[in-house]
N, C-alpha and C positions, 0 to 999 in steps of 0.2 A: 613464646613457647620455646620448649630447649630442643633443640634438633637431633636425633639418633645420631649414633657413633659416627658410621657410614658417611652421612651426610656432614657434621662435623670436620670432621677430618681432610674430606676430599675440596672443602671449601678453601683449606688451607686457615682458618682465621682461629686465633685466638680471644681471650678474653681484653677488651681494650685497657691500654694502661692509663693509669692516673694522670691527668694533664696537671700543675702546678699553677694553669692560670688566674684559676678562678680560687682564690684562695676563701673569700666570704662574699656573702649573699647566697640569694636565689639560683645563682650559675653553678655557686661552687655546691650546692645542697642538690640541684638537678646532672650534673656533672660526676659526682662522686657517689650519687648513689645508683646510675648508671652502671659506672666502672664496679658497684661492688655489686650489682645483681650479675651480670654478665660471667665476673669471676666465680661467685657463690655457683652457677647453674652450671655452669664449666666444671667447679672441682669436686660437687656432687652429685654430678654424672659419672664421671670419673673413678670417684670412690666406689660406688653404687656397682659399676661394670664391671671393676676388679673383683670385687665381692661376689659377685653373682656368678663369673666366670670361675673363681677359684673354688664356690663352695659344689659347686656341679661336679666337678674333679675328684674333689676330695670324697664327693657321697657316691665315687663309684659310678656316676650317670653316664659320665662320659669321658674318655680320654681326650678327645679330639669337641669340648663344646661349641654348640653354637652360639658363635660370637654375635652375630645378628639380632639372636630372640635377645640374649644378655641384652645388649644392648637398647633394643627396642623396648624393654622391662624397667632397663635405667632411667631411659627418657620418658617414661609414662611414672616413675618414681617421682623424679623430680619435680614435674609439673604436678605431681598430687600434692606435694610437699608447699611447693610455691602458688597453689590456686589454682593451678591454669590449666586449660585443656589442648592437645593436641593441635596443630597448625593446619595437618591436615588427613581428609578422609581414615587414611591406613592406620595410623596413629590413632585415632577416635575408634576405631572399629575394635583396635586392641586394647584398649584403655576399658571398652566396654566390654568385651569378654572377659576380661582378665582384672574386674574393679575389685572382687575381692581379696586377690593376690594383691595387687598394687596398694591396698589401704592398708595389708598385715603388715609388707614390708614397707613403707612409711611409719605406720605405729613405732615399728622396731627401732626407728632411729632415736628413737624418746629414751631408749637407751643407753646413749653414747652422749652421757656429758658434754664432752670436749666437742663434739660437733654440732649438738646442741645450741650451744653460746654461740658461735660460728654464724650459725645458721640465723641466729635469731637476732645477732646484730647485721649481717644482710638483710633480716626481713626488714628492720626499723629503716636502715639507709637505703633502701628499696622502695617501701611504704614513704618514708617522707620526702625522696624525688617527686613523689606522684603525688603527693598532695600539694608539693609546691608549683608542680607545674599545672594542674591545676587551678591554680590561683588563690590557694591557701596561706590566709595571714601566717608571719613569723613573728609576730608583734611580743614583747612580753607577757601582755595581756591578752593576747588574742591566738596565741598558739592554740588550736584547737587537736592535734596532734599529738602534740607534747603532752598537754593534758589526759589526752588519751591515754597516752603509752605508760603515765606514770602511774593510771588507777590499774595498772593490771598487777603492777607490781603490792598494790595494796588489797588491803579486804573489802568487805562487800559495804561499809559502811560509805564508800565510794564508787557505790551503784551509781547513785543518780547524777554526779559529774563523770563516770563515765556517759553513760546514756548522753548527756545533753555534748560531751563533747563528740560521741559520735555522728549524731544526727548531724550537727556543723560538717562532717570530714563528708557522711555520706551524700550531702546535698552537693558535694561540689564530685560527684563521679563514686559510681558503684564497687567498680575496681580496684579504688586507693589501697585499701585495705587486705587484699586479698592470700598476700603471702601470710600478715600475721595473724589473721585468723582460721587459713589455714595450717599453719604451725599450730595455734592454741588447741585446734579439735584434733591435732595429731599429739599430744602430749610433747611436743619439740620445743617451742616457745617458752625460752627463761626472761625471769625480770634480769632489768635493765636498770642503770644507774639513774637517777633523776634527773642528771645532769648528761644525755648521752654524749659521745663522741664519735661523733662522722667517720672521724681519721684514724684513730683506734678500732673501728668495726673493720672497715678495708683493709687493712694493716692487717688483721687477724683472716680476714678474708682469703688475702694474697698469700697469707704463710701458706694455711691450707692447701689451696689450690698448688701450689710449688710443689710441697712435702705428696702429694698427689698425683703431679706430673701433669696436672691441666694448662702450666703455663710454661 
């Protein structure tokens, strides 16, 4: 769950940075796509706060906004965006009042290209931590994941290897999948190369988040 402003902040903590140890395997696949959900939920809070703070301003509502509700708005954004729901009670209470507002503006981001891609290569290095940790083969043959990922970028003649390599990802945890099919039903989720890149989605991750001021 991504934590409101408030509580963010006063933690002191940032998104954690990339270790170099784990260069390949399982470590570096659960390692690195750690670091880029962490940075992803960090800089599109972020973005999201500004937003909401500045258009309040701008529409007259308020001179002096509440930084709070923004905030509280942002963090109930994000986790629509990323699957998730609320960590706890106050969060869930506003997430339920306010589902309709929280899913327009989610939609809304289906219009921003550039944070699109962003988004959607944290979903994949997000998504494939959890499937590997998990205990989801990386096999050539057996990548059930990869498979996945790569029927979405295709047409539907590619139903039925999507479907079988879902059923594979979702026997091993319900979860796995939850950023990028919540991206898919928000119009966010762009294809992906066939060939993705762990180190290329972080990299893109990190800019953001920087250009954003989340790190």
């Amino acid at each position: 769950m991504f934590r409101t402003k408030s509580s963010y902040e006063s933690s002191g903590s940032r998104p954690e940075p990339l270790v170099e140890e784990f260069m390949f395997g399982d470590d570096y696949i659960r390692k690195i796509g750690l670091a880029t959900e962490n940075a992803a939920k960090a800089a599109l809070f972020k973005f999201l706060f500004a937003q909401y703070v500045k258009n309040r301003m701008e529409n007259g509502k308020d001179d002096r906004p509440d930084e709070d509700f923004a905030a509280t708005l942002a963090a109930a954004v994000t986790n629509r965006v990323f699957g998730e729901d609320a960590a706890n009670d106050a969060g869930k209470q506003f997430a339920a009042q306010n589902a309709e507002l929280i899913s327009i503006l989610a939609h809304m981001l289906s219009a921003d290209d550039r944070v699109c891609a962003v988004l959607s290569g944290a979903a994949y290095n997000t998504c494939y931590a959890r499937y590997v940790g998990a205990g989801g083969s990386r096999g050539m043959f057996s990548n059930a994941f990869l498979a996945y990922v790569r029927t979405l970028s295709r047409d539907d003649s590619y139903a039925t290897t999507r479907a079988k390599a879902l059923d594979r990802i979702v026997t091993l945890g319900s979860g796995i999948l939850k950023p990028i099919e919540s991206m898919l039903s928000l119009g966010i989720f762009r294809p992906l190369p066939d060939s993705p890149n762990e180190r290329s989605f972080y990299d893109d991750v990190h800019h953001f988040a920087t250009i954003v001021g989340a790190l």
